[in-house]
N, C-alpha and C positions, 0 to 999 in steps of 0.2 A: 756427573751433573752436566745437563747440556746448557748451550747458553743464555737460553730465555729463562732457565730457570735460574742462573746466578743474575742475569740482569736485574729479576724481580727480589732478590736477597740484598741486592744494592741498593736497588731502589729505594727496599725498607728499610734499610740501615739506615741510608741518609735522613728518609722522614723521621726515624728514631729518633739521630742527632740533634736534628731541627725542633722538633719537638720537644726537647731537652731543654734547648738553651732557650727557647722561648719560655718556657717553664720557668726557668732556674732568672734569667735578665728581668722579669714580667712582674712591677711591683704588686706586692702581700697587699688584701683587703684588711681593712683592721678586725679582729675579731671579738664581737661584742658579747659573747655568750658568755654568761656568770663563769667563774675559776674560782676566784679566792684563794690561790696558792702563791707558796711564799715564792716560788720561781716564777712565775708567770706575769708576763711584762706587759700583757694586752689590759685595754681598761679596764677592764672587771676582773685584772686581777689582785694580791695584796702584796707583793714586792717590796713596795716603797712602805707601808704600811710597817712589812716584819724588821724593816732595815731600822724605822724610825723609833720603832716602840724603846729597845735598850737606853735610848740615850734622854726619851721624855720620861721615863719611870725610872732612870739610874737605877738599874736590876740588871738580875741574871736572868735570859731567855733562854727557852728551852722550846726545841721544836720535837712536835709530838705527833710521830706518825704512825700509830696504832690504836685500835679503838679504846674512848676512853674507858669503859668499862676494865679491859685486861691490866691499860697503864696504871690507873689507881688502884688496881687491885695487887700491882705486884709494885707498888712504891711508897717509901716513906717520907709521909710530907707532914711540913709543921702547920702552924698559923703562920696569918699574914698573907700565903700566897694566893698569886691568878690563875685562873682554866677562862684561857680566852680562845673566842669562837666566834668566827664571822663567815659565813656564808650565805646564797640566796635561800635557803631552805635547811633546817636541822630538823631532822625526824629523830629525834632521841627516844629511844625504846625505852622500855620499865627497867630493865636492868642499868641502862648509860644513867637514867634519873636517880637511879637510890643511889649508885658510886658518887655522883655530883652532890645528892643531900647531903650526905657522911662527907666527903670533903668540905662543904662547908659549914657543916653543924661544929666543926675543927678549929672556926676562926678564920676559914678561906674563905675567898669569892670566887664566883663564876659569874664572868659576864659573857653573855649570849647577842649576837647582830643580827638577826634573820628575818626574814619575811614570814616563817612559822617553825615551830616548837616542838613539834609532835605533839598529839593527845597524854601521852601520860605523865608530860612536865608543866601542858597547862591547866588539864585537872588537878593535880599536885597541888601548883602555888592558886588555886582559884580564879583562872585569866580567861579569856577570850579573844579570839584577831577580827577582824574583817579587812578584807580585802578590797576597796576603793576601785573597782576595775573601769567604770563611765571617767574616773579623771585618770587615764593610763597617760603616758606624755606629759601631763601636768604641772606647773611649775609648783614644788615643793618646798614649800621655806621654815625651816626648821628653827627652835628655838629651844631654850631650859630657863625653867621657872624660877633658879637660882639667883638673885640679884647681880650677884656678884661673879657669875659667872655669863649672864645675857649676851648676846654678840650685837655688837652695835648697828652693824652692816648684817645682815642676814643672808646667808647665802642663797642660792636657789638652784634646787636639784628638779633635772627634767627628761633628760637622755637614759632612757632604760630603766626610769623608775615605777614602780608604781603604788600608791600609799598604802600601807597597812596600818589599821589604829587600834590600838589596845581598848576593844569595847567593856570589856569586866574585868573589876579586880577585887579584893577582899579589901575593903577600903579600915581595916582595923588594922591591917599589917603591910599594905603596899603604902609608897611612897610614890607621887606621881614628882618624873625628876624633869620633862621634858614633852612638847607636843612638836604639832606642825601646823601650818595652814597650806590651804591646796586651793591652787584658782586655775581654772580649765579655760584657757583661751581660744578654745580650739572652737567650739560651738560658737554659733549665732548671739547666740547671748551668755554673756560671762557668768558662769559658776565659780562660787567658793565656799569653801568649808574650813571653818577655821578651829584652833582649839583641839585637834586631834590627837590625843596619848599615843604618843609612840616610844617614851622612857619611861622605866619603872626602876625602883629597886624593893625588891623582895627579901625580909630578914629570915636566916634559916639557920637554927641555933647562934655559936656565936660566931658563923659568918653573913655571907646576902650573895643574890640571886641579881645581876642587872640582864634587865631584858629592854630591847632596844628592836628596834622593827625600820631600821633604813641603813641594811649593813654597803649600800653604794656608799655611805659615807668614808667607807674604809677601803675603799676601790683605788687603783692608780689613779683614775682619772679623774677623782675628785678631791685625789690629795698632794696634788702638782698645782691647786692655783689656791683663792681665798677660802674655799669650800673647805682648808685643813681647818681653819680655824674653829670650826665646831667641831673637827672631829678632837680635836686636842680637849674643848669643852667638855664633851662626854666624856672624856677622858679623865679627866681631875677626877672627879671623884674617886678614881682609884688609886692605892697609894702600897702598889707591893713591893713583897722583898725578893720575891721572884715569881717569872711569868712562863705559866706552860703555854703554850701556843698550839692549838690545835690542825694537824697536819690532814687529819685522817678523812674527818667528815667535810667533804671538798667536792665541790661539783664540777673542779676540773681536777680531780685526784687520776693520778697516771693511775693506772694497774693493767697486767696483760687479763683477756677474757678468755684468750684460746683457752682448749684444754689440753695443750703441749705447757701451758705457764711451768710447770714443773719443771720440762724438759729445756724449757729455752730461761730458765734464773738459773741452771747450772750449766756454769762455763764449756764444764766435757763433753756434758751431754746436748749441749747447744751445737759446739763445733760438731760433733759426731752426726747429728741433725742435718746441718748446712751439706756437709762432706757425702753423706748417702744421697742429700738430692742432686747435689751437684754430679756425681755417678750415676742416677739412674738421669738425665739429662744427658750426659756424652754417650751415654748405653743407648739412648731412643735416634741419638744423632747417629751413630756409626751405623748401627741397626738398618739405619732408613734408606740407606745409601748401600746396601747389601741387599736390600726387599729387591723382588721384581714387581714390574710393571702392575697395577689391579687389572684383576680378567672383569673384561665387563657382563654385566648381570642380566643371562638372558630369559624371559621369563616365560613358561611355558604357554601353550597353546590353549587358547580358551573352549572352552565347553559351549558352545554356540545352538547348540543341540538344548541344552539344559535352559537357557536363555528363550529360545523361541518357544520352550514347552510352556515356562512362565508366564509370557507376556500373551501365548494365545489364551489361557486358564485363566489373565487379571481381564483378558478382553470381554471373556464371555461371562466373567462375573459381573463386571464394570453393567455391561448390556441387561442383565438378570434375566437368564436364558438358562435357568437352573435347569430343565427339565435335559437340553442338552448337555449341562455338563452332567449330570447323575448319569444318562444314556452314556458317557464316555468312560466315565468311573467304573461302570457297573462290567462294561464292557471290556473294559482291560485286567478287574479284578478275574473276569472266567478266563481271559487269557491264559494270566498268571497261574490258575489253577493246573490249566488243561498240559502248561509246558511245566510246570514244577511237580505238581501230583499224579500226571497222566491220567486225567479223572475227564468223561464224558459229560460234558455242560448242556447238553439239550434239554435234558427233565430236569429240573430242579425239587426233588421229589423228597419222600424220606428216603430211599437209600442213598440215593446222591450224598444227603447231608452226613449220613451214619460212617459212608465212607470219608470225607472231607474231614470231618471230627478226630477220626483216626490217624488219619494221614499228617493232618496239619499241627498235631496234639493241643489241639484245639479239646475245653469239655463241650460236649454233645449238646448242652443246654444253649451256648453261648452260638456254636455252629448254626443251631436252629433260629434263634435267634435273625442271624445276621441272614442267612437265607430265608427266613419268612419278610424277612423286613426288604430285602431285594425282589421278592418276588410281589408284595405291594405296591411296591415304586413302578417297577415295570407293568403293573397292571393300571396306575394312575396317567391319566391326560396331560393333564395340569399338576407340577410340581412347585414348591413352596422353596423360603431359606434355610426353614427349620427340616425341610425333607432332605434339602443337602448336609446340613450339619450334623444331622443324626446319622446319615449312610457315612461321612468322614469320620464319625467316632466310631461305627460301628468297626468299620476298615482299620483303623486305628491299631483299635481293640486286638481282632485277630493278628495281626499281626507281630505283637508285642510279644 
């Protein structure tokens, strides 16, 4: 290795380094994108949420990180218990809904946080969302219709939220438990909307369904100041003896995507991964230092010849001097003849052609053809586009 090439190895090293520690000293933006997982410490995650739950329900929690479907299907649960679930979005298929009915028809509840449901848990219980998207930013002040539970101070949610209000429900079997009011300060002139359902509970056999549509309530970052106080509100009404805690359906759920996931969740086969690239990398390094020099690429000599045939052929098309080019055509087709078939081009007669038929394995008719059709052109004044296009196909032709 000579020396401007280790200078330029140093060089980048150092930018490496530098780059590094800038990286690594260089304070974190905070990151506001929904989580809801029980490790995740950024606002919108639920951390302080899953830490707090054990101690306001004096219960047993249980974190569940498999879909619900397989978890109820392969566990024995009594009455009494939680399937709690908070995320920005639950898309629960038709199979996660019937496991969720049959656990509560048990004497469970399921209580649900989300900005939406999926289709076939809000067909099921008879519901509707809409989406408030003109008051996005909005200050949100939530509330429960409960006397005895009202918050006297009303909080106000506005950083990341955006209102969703329970427009339909079977009003024979839901309970409306809680709304919000929404006032948009952002516009010229103040908007509000007040009265908006965003608590329900829903009975399903002998347990219930709570469905709730401002799962920010249960976020870090709005249950580190006065904002806990309603989430604890919603909270009373539940009253288990033990609490699943849903792991799974998480919109910052880790999982690997690669399709090595197999290969890198087993330890062996993980190490044995690292270890092969790590060797074909010291294979490419020794390797490179062994290569010789690249031979530079020289690239053949141009057909300059083939070049000036074209550009005089686009000129005298360009010009429309067809009569000249057919006169060149026609004339280098007898060439052709006379050095390939040794055939006499003066007469262009029937024997001419009877011979040319033979020679060229040309059939007789096609021969004719193209010779009567050249001995026209050479008998015309004035040529046309269509009199060159047809002598090119004709040309074509034979020679195919």
């Amino acid at each position: 290795m000579d020396k401007r090439s280790k200078r330029i190895l140093v060089a980048f090293g150092i930018a490496l380094v530098v780059l590094m520690v800038v990286e690594i000293i260089r304070p974190k933006p905070l990151d506001w994108s929904p989580n809801y997982t029980t490790t995740a410490k950024s606002p919108l995650g639920a951390h302080v949420t899953f830490e707090e739950l054990p101690g306001f329900f004096n219960s047993e929690l249980k974190r569940v990180t498999e879909d619900p479907f397989e978890f109820l299907q392969r566990t024995e649960y009594g009455s009494g218990e939680l399937y709690f679930f908070v995320n920005s979005r639950l898309n629960l298929d038709g199979n996660q809904v019937d496991r969720l009915l049959q656990f509560a028809e048990k004497g469970n509840t399921v209580f649900l946080s989300a900005n939406y449901f999926g289709e076939p848990l809000e067909d099921t219980l008879k519901i509707a969302l809409s989406s408030e998207y003109t008051f996005r930013e909005a200050e949100i002040r939530p509330q429960l219709y409960n006397d005895n539970l009202k918050l006297k101070q009303r909080p106000v949610f506005q950083k990341t939220v955006i209102p969703v209000q329970i427009t339909e429900i079977d009003t024979l079997n839901t309970t409306a438990l809680g709304y919000m009011d929404v006032v948009n300060k952002n516009l010229v002139t103040e908007e509000r909307e007040e009265g908006l359902l965003n608590f329900i509970r829903v009975p399903v056999g002998k347990g219930a369904f709570y469905l709730h549509t401002l799962p920010q309530a249960f976020s870090n970052y709005y249950m580190l100041d006065e904002h806990q106080a309603y989430a604890e509100a919603v909270l009373s009404y539940l009253d288990p003896e033990k609490v699943y805690w849903d792991e799974h359906l998480k919109a910052g759920r880790v999982f690997i995507g690669s399709p090595l996931r197999y290969v890198l969740n087993q330890p062996g086969l993980k190490w044995a991964y690292y270890l092969a690239l790590l060797g074909l990398l010291l294979f490419v390094l020794v390797r490179a230092k062994r290569e010789q020099r690249m031979i530079p690429l020289v690239e053949p000599l141009r057909n300059d010849s083939k070049d000036f045939t074209a550009t005089i052929g686009n000129l005298h098309f360009q010009y429309k001097n067809y009569s000249n080019i057919i006169a060149k055509r026609i004339t280098y087709f007898l060439e052709r003849v006379r050095s390939d078939y040794f055939l006499n081009t003066a007469e262009l007669d029937q024997a001419f052609t009877e011979r040319l038929a033979s020679k060229s394995g040309n059939s007789k008719e096609d021969t004719q053809k193209l010779v009567g059709l050249i001995n026209s052109l050479k008998g015309k004044s004035l040529h046309t586009e269509s009199d060159l296009i047809r002598l090119n196909k004709a040309l074509e032709n034979f020679y195919k």
